[in-house]
C-alpha positions in Angstrom: 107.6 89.8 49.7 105.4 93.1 49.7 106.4 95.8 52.1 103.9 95.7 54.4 104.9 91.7 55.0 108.4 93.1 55.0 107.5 95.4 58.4 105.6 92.7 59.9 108.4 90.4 59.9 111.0 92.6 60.6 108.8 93.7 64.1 108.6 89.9 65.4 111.6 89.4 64.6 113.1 92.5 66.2 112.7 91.2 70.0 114.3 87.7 68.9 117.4 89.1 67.8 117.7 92.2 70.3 117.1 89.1 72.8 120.6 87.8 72.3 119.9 83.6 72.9 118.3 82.8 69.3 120.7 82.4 66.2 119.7 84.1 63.2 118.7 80.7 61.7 116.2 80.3 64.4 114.6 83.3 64.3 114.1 82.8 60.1 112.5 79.8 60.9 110.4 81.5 63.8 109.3 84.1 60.9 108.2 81.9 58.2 106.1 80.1 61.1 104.9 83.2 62.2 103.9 84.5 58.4 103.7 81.1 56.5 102.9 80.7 53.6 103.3 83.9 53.1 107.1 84.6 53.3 109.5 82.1 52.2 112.6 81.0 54.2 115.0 83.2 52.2 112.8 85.9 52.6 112.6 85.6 56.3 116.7 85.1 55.9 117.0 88.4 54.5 115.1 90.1 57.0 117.3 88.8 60.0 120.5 90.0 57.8 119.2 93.7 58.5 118.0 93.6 61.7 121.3 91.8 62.5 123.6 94.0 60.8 121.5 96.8 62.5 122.2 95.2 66.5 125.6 94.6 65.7 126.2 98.7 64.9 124.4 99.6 67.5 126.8 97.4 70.1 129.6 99.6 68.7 127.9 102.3 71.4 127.6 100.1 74.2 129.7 100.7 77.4 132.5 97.7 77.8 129.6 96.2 80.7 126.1 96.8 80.2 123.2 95.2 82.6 122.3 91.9 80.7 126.5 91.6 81.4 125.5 91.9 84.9 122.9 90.0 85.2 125.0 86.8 83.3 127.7 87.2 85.7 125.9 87.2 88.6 123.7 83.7 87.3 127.4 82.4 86.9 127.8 83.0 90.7 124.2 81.6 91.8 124.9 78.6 89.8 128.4 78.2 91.8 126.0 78.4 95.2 123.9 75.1 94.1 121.3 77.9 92.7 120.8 76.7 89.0 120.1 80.1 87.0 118.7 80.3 83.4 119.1 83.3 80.7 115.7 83.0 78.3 115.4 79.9 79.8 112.1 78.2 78.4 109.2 79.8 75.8 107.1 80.6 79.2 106.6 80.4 83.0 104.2 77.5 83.3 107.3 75.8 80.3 110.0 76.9 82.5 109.2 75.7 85.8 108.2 72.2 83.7 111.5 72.2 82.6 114.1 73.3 85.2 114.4 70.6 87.2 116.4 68.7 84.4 118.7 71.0 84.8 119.2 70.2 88.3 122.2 68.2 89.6 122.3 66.4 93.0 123.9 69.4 94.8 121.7 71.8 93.9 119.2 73.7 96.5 117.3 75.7 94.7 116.6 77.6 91.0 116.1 81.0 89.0 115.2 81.8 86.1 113.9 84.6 83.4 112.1 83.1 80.2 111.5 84.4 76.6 108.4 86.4 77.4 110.0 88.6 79.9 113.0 89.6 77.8 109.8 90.6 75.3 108.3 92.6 78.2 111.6 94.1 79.3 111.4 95.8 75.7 108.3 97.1 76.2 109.7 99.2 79.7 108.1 97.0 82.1 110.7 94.8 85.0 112.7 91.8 84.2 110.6 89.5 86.4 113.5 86.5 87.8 111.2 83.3 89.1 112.9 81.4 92.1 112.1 78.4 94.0 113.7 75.9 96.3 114.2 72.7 94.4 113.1 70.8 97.6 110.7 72.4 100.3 113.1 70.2 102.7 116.4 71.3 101.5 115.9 74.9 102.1 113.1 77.5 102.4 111.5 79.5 99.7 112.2 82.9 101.2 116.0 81.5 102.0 116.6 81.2 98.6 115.2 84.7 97.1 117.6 86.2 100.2 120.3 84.4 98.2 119.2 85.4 94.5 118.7 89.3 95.5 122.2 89.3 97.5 124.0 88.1 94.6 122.0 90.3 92.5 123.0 93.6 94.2 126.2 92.6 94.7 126.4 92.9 90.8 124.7 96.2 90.9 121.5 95.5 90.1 118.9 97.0 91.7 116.4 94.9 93.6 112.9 95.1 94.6 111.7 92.2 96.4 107.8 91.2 97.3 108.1 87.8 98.2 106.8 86.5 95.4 107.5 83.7 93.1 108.9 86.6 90.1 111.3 89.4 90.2 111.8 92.5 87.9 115.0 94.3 86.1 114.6 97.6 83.7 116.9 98.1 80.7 116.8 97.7 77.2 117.1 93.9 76.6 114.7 92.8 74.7 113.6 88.8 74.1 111.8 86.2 72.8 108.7 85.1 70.7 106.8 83.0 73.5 105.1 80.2 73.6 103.1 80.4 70.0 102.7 83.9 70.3 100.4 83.3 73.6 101.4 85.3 76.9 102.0 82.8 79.6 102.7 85.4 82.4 101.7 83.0 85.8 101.6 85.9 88.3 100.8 83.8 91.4 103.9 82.1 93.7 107.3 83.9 94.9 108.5 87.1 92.9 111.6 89.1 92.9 111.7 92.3 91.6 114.9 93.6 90.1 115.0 97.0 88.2 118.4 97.6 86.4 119.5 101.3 85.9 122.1 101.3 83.0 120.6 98.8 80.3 122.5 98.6 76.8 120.7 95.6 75.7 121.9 92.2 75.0 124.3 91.3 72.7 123.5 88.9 69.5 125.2 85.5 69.7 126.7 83.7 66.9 127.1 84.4 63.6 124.2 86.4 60.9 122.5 85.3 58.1 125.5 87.5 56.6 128.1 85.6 57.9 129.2 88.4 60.4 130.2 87.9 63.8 129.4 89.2 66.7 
Protein backbone atom coordinates (compact mmCIF):
# COMPACT_ATOMS: atom_id res chain seq x y z
CA UNK A 1 0.00 0.00 0.00
CA UNK A 2 1.57 3.39 -1.15
CA UNK A 3 1.88 6.10 1.39
CA UNK A 4 -0.45 8.36 0.32
CA UNK A 5 -3.29 5.29 0.53
CA UNK A 6 -1.57 4.72 3.90
CA UNK A 7 -2.74 8.50 5.21
CA UNK A 8 -6.03 8.16 3.66
CA UNK A 9 -6.92 5.20 5.50
CA UNK A 10 -5.45 5.93 8.52
CA UNK A 11 -7.70 9.50 8.49
CA UNK A 12 -11.16 7.49 8.07
CA UNK A 13 -10.23 5.35 10.25
CA UNK A 14 -9.05 7.74 12.95
CA UNK A 15 -12.72 8.87 14.06
CA UNK A 16 -13.84 5.05 14.10
CA UNK A 17 -11.47 4.00 16.57
CA UNK A 18 -11.26 7.44 18.72
CA UNK A 19 -15.17 6.70 18.65
CA UNK A 20 -14.94 3.89 21.11
CA UNK A 21 -18.25 1.45 19.85
CA UNK A 22 -16.44 -0.18 16.65
CA UNK A 23 -13.98 -3.15 17.13
CA UNK A 24 -10.88 -2.96 15.30
CA UNK A 25 -12.21 -5.80 12.93
CA UNK A 26 -14.99 -3.46 11.97
CA UNK A 27 -13.34 -0.68 11.26
CA UNK A 28 -10.65 -2.87 8.74
CA UNK A 29 -13.54 -3.90 7.09
CA UNK A 30 -15.07 -0.28 6.93
CA UNK A 31 -11.51 0.71 5.27
CA UNK A 32 -11.24 -1.70 2.59
CA UNK A 33 -14.95 -0.59 1.82
CA UNK A 34 -14.00 2.72 1.94
CA UNK A 35 -10.64 2.27 -0.36
CA UNK A 36 -11.47 -1.10 -2.24
CA UNK A 37 -9.86 -2.47 -4.37
CA UNK A 38 -7.33 -0.59 -3.51
CA UNK A 39 -6.15 -1.76 0.05
CA UNK A 40 -6.43 -5.28 0.95
CA UNK A 41 -7.92 -6.48 4.35
CA UNK A 42 -4.47 -7.01 5.89
CA UNK A 43 -3.54 -3.84 4.90
CA UNK A 44 -6.41 -2.04 6.32
CA UNK A 45 -5.60 -4.53 9.55
CA UNK A 46 -2.37 -2.95 9.89
CA UNK A 47 -3.48 0.32 9.81
CA UNK A 48 -6.04 -0.11 12.77
CA UNK A 49 -2.97 -1.82 14.77
CA UNK A 50 -1.40 1.86 14.83
CA UNK A 51 -3.96 3.96 15.25
CA UNK A 52 -5.02 1.44 18.09
CA UNK A 53 -1.79 1.18 19.78
CA UNK A 54 -1.75 5.02 19.34
CA UNK A 55 -5.52 5.62 21.48
CA UNK A 56 -4.60 3.15 23.83
CA UNK A 57 -1.19 5.40 24.96
CA UNK A 58 -2.89 8.29 24.81
CA UNK A 59 -5.65 6.88 27.54
CA UNK A 60 -2.57 6.45 29.84
CA UNK A 61 -3.22 10.60 30.28
CA UNK A 62 -6.73 10.55 30.79
CA UNK A 63 -8.23 11.56 34.16
CA UNK A 64 -9.85 8.29 36.07
CA UNK A 65 -13.59 10.05 34.60
CA UNK A 66 -13.61 11.85 31.55
CA UNK A 67 -17.04 13.28 29.81
CA UNK A 68 -17.95 10.30 27.39
CA UNK A 69 -17.77 8.49 31.29
CA UNK A 70 -20.36 10.90 32.14
CA UNK A 71 -22.35 10.90 29.53
CA UNK A 72 -22.57 6.61 29.71
CA UNK A 73 -23.47 6.89 33.24
CA UNK A 74 -25.96 9.17 33.03
CA UNK A 75 -27.77 7.08 29.77
CA UNK A 76 -27.47 4.11 32.49
CA UNK A 77 -29.82 6.33 34.73
CA UNK A 78 -32.25 7.51 31.85
CA UNK A 79 -32.66 4.05 30.83
CA UNK A 80 -33.64 3.09 34.63
CA UNK A 81 -36.42 6.08 34.21
CA UNK A 82 -38.25 4.11 31.19
CA UNK A 83 -36.00 6.63 28.86
CA UNK A 84 -34.27 4.16 26.48
CA UNK A 85 -30.73 5.95 25.77
CA UNK A 86 -28.32 4.89 22.94
CA UNK A 87 -24.24 5.53 22.75
CA UNK A 88 -23.42 5.69 18.63
CA UNK A 89 -26.61 4.33 18.33
CA UNK A 90 -27.51 3.97 14.46
CA UNK A 91 -25.18 5.12 11.14
CA UNK A 92 -27.57 8.42 11.15
CA UNK A 93 -30.58 10.44 12.44
CA UNK A 94 -33.24 9.55 9.83
CA UNK A 95 -31.41 5.37 10.72
CA UNK A 96 -31.74 6.03 14.32
CA UNK A 97 -35.12 7.17 14.88
CA UNK A 98 -36.02 4.05 12.25
CA UNK A 99 -34.55 2.01 14.59
CA UNK A 100 -35.19 2.85 18.24
CA UNK A 101 -38.27 1.79 18.76
CA UNK A 102 -37.01 -1.93 18.76
CA UNK A 103 -35.30 -1.20 21.48
CA UNK A 104 -38.28 -0.13 23.34
CA UNK A 105 -39.79 -2.38 26.05
CA UNK A 106 -43.42 -2.05 27.33
CA UNK A 107 -42.49 0.31 30.23
CA UNK A 108 -40.77 2.59 28.42
CA UNK A 109 -42.00 6.50 27.97
CA UNK A 110 -39.83 7.93 25.88
CA UNK A 111 -36.06 7.75 24.07
CA UNK A 112 -32.52 9.44 23.48
CA UNK A 113 -30.03 9.00 21.57
CA UNK A 114 -26.55 10.26 19.77
CA UNK A 115 -25.56 8.43 16.41
CA UNK A 116 -22.24 7.77 14.55
CA UNK A 117 -22.23 11.12 12.67
CA UNK A 118 -22.29 13.27 15.75
CA UNK A 119 -19.42 11.44 17.55
CA UNK A 120 -17.61 12.46 13.94
CA UNK A 121 -18.84 16.07 14.38
CA UNK A 122 -17.93 16.13 18.12
CA UNK A 123 -14.19 15.68 16.64
CA UNK A 124 -14.42 18.30 14.51
CA UNK A 125 -15.33 21.02 17.83
CA UNK A 126 -18.86 21.29 17.08
CA UNK A 127 -21.82 19.98 20.12
CA UNK A 128 -22.70 16.39 20.78
CA UNK A 129 -26.24 16.85 19.50
CA UNK A 130 -28.64 14.07 21.93
CA UNK A 131 -32.11 13.47 19.78
CA UNK A 132 -35.15 12.77 22.27
CA UNK A 133 -38.70 11.95 21.77
CA UNK A 134 -41.65 10.57 23.63
CA UNK A 135 -42.18 7.08 22.48
CA UNK A 136 -46.00 7.78 22.53
CA UNK A 137 -47.49 11.42 22.12
CA UNK A 138 -50.08 9.93 24.84
CA UNK A 139 -47.77 8.57 27.34
CA UNK A 140 -45.96 11.76 27.94
CA UNK A 141 -45.11 15.09 26.33
CA UNK A 142 -42.26 15.93 24.18
CA UNK A 143 -40.99 18.77 26.21
CA UNK A 144 -41.58 16.44 29.50
CA UNK A 145 -39.24 14.21 28.36
CA UNK A 146 -36.15 16.68 27.27
CA UNK A 147 -36.94 18.15 31.13
CA UNK A 148 -35.99 14.63 32.06
CA UNK A 149 -32.90 14.00 29.68
CA UNK A 150 -31.26 17.57 30.57
CA UNK A 151 -31.90 16.94 34.50
CA UNK A 152 -30.20 13.71 34.45
CA UNK A 153 -27.69 15.25 32.26
CA UNK A 154 -26.54 17.98 34.60
CA UNK A 155 -26.87 16.07 37.39
CA UNK A 156 -23.72 14.21 35.79
CA UNK A 157 -22.05 17.44 35.12
CA UNK A 158 -22.68 18.06 31.87
CA UNK A 159 -23.45 21.20 30.72
CA UNK A 160 -26.71 21.71 29.01
CA UNK A 161 -28.07 24.02 26.53
CA UNK A 162 -31.56 23.38 25.68
CA UNK A 163 -33.74 24.89 22.47
CA UNK A 164 -36.54 22.76 22.46
CA UNK A 165 -35.62 21.00 19.76
CA UNK A 166 -35.60 17.48 18.55
CA UNK A 167 -31.27 17.41 19.11
CA UNK A 168 -28.96 18.41 21.78
CA UNK A 169 -25.17 19.23 21.87
CA UNK A 170 -21.97 18.15 24.15
CA UNK A 171 -18.15 19.53 23.52
CA UNK A 172 -15.22 17.32 24.18
CA UNK A 173 -12.88 15.25 22.37
CA UNK A 174 -14.84 12.11 21.52
CA UNK A 175 -14.77 11.44 18.36
CA UNK A 176 -17.08 8.80 16.14
CA UNK A 177 -18.19 7.04 13.48
CA UNK A 178 -18.11 6.68 9.59
CA UNK A 179 -21.99 7.42 8.79
CA UNK A 180 -24.27 6.24 6.72
CA UNK A 181 -21.92 5.51 3.41
CA UNK A 182 -19.94 8.35 3.98
CA UNK A 183 -23.25 10.70 3.42
CA UNK A 184 -24.09 13.32 6.24
CA UNK A 185 -27.56 12.58 7.44
CA UNK A 186 -27.80 15.58 9.99
CA UNK A 187 -32.01 15.98 10.12
CA UNK A 188 -32.02 19.48 11.84
CA UNK A 189 -35.84 19.82 12.06
CA UNK A 190 -37.87 18.32 15.41
CA UNK A 191 -36.84 18.64 19.31
CA UNK A 192 -33.10 19.41 20.12
CA UNK A 193 -31.00 19.40 23.26
CA UNK A 194 -28.01 21.07 23.50
CA UNK A 195 -25.38 19.68 25.79
CA UNK A 196 -21.79 21.18 25.81
CA UNK A 197 -19.29 19.06 27.99
CA UNK A 198 -16.32 21.06 29.58
CA UNK A 199 -13.60 18.38 30.43
CA UNK A 200 -13.59 15.92 27.33
CA UNK A 201 -10.75 13.14 27.27
CA UNK A 202 -12.32 11.18 24.56
CA UNK A 203 -13.69 7.80 24.51
CA UNK A 204 -12.04 4.92 25.21
CA UNK A 205 -11.50 1.88 22.48
CA UNK A 206 -13.44 -1.29 23.32
CA UNK A 207 -12.22 -4.68 22.90
CA UNK A 208 -9.31 -6.05 21.87
CA UNK A 209 -6.75 -4.57 18.60
CA UNK A 210 -5.75 -6.06 15.61
CA UNK A 211 -2.59 -6.58 17.99
CA UNK A 212 -4.17 -8.44 20.35
CA UNK A 213 -3.98 -5.72 23.10
CA UNK A 214 -6.55 -4.82 25.43
CA UNK A 215 -7.91 -2.01 26.35
Amino acid sequence: MSNDLSAEAAEFARPLVHGGFTSAEDVAVAITEYLEPDVSFEDARAVVARLWAQRLAEQESWPAVTDPDRLLTAFSALERRAIVARAGFACCQNCGFAEIGDEAGPEDRGFEFFHEQDTAHVAEGEALLLSYEPLTEAAVGTAEVGREVVSVLEAHDLRVEWEDRRRSGSRSSWSGGSGCRRADHRRETGTLLDVRTTLGGGNRVVGVGPDGRGT
